[in-house]
N, C-alpha and C positions, 0 to 999 in steps of 0.2 A: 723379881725376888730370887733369891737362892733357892729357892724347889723349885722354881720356876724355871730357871736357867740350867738346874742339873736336868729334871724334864727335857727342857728342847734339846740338849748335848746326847742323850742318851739316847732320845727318839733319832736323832740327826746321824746320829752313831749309827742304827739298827738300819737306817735307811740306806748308808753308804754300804754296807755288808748287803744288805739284801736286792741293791740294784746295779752293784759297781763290783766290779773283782780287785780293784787295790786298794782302795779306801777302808782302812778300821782304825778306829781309836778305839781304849780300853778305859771306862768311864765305871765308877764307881755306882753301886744301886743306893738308890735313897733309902734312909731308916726307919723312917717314923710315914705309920699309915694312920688314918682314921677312920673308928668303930666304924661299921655299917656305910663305910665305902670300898673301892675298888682300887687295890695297891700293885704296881709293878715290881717285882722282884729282878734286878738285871743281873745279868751275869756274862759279862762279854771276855772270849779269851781269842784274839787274833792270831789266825796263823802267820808265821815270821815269814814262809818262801810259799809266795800267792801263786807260783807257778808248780807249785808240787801239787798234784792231785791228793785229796784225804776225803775219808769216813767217820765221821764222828757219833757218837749217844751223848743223852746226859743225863746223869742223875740228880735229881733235888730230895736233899735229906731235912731232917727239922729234931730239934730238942728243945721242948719245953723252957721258957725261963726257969733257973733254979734246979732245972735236970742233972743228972750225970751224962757224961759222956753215951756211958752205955744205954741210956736210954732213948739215945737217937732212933730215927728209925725214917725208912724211906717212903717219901711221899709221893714223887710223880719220876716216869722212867721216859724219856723222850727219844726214839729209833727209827728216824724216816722212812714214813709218813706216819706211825702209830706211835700217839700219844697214850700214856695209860698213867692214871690216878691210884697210888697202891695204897691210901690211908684214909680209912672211913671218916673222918673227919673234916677231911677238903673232898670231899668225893661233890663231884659237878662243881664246885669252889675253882677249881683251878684250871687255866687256859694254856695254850704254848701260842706264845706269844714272839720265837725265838727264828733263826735261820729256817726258812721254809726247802730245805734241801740235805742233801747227805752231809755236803762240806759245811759246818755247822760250827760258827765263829758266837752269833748270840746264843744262850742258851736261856733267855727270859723267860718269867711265868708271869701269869697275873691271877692275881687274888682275886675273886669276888666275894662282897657283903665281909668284909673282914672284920675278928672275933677280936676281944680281949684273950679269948684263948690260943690265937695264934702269936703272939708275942712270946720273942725266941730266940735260939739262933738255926738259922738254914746254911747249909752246905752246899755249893753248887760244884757238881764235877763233872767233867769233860774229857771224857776217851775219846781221843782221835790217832788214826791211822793213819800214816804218811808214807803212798804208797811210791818209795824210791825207786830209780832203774835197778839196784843191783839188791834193795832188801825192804822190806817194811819196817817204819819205827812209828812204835806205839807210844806217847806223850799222854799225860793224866796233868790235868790242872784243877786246882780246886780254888772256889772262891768261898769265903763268909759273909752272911749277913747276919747283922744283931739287928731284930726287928725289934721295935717298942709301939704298942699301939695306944692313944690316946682319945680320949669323948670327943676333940673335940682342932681342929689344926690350929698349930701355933702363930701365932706371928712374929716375926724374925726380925731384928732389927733395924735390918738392910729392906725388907719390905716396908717395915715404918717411917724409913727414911728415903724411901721411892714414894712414899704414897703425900709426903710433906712435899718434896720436892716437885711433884707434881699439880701440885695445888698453887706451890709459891708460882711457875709458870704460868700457872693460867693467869692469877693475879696480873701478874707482869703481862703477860700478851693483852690481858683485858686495859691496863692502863695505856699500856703501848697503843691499842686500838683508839681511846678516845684521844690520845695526844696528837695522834694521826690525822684526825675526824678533825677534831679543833682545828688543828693547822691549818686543814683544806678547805675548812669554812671562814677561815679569815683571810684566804686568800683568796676566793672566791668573790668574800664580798669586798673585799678593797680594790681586782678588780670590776665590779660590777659600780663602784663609786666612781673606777675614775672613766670608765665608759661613761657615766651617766654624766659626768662636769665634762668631758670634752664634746659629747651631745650640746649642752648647754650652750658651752662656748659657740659652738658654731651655729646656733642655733642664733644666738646674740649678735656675731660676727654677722651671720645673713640679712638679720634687723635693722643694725646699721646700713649695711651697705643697700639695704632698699629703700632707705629714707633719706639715703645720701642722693640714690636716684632720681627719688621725688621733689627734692629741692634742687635738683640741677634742673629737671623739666619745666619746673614753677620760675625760673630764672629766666627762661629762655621764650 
């Protein structure tokens, strides 16, 4: 499915950053969580020059749906190794789920027990320090997400049409299976007939030729 496939691309993503120094892709975070489960928030910004040493924070902000601007307000502060939760409302809700180091390319959280209250939009930003030979340069990236939470997960077209197509296979492999089976039983038993008539024959053929011998002895 398509949640599916952005899932493994993002995990696959977070993997190459957190076990490889050249590998990132910059993969967008999923939208839609559901009530009273557990949602990834991603937010990936790769550094362009892997071989510049940098320091990075991030900050995760949130606005109500139907908020003002101004009513944003910051929820989690992330500064290797100390995670901190600034908003009574995701307070133990929230994980860092992101680069487990200074140089800090993911910057993911994850949700737990997620609310119809958190439906929104989240800010993700990223100060990182890029410590040159001749000077430091400071880069800010910001990413959004419009979260929408529903009762209840949808089913997406392209999952509907994995889950037919997956059926029509087995069909097929199931017929394919007996056309198989048939075959090799009719082969089987045509040869086991004609085993059983060249048996025969020779079997006749020896009859003759001992009663051909009985009459040459009786002759004699």
């Amino acid at each position: 499915t398509t949640r599916g496939l952005k899932d493994f691309f993002f995990v696959h993503s977070f993997c190459l950053l957190s076990r490889c120094d050249g590998g990132c892709s910059e993969v967008d975070s999923m939208t839609e969580a559901v009530a009273g489960e557990g949602f990834l928030l991603g937010c990936i910004s790769c550094k362009r020059r892997e071989e510049v040493p940098a320091r990075a924070t991030v900050d995760w902000h949130f606005r109500p749906l139907g908020e003002e601007e101004e009513e944003e307000e910051e929820i989690f502060h992330y500064d290797h190794p100390s995670a901190d939760i600034l908003h009574k409302d995701f307070n133990e809700r929230l994980e860092w789920h992101g680069t487990k180091n200074t140089d800090i390319q993911i910057g993911a959280i994850y949700i737990t027990n997620v609310t119809f209250n958190d439906t929104g939009t989240y800010r993700c930003t990223i100060h990182r320090t890029l410590f040159l030979p001749q000077y430091n340069q400071h880069v800010t990236v910001e990413k959004e997400v419009e979260l929408s939470v529903v009762p209840v997960a949808n089913r997406e077209l392209t999952s509907v049409i994995s889950e037919i197509m997956m059926y029509v296979l087995i069909v097929v492999l199931q017929l394919w299976l007996v056309v198989v089976l048939v075959y090799c039983y009719k082969k089987i038993s045509e040869e086991h007939e004609a085993r059983e008539a060249r048996k025969a024959l020779k079997a006749q053929a020896e009859l003759i030729e001992s009663k051909d011998n009985c009459d040459g002895v009786q002759l004699e």
